[in-house]
N, C-alpha and C positions, 0 to 999 in steps of 0.2 A: 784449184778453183777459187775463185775471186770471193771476197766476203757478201758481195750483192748478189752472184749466182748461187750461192748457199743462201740468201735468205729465200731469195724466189723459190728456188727447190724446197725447203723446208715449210714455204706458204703454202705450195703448189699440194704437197704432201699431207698437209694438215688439214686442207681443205677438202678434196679427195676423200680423206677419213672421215670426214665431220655427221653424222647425220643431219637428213634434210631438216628436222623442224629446231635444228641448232643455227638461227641466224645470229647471235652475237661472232661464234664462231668464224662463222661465213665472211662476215663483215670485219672483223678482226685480220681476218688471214687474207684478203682480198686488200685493204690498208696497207699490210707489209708487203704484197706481194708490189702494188701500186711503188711504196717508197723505195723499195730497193730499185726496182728498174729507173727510178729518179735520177740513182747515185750514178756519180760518173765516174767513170773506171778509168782512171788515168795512170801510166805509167812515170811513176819519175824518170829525169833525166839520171844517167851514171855519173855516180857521185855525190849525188843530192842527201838530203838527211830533213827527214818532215820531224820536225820538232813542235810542241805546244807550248804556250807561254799565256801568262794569266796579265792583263793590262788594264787599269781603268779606262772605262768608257769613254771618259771625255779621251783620254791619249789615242785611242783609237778613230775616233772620230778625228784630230785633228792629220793620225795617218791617212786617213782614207781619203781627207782632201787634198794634204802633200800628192800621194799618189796618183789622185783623177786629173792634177793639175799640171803631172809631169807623162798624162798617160800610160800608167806602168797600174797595175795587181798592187798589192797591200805586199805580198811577197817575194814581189819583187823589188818593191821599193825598200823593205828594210833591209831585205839582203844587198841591197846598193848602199844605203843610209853605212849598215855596219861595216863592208869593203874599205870603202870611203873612210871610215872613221880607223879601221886599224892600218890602214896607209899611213895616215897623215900622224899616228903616233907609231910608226917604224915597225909594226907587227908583222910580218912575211906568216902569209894565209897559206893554209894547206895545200901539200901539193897536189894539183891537178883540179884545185880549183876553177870555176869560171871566172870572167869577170861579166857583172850582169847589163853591163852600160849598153 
């Protein structure tokens, strides 16, 4: 079961439980239930690796225009930016790599 079908089931459940003159409750668990069905459940590709990385604001900003300018996601363009970059210093990428061009 997916992390956003568990929280819905968990809101759905609390709510359920809650008695009627418990509106914080209500409204609590109606918020989560609302955000989880937001989330979108997407499968990665095979192969793939979701990684986090912490960046100052302005660096990000200036990726986010790189990327709207070449039409591509933010990750797809670093994952291009990095490709790119360990070609041109001789680094042979893992195998079964994509290339994302």
């Amino acid at each position: 079961m997916h992390f956003a079908h568990k929280q819905i089931k968990l809101a759905e459940s609390s709510l359920n439980n809650s008695d009627d003159g418990d509106t914080t409750t209500k409204q609590t668990c109606n918020n989560t239930q609302k955000m989880a069905k937001k989330r979108k459940i997407r499968a990665r590709a095979p192969g793939m690796t979701q990684i986090s990385i912490s960046l100052p604001e302005g660096l990000v900003g200036m990726i986010d225009e790189m990327a709207d300018a070449e039409n591509r996601n933010r990750s797809n363009f670093i994952a291009t930016v990095l490709e790119n970059l360990s070609s041109e210093r001789g680094v042979k990428a893992a195998e079964g790599s994509k290339k994302f061009g």
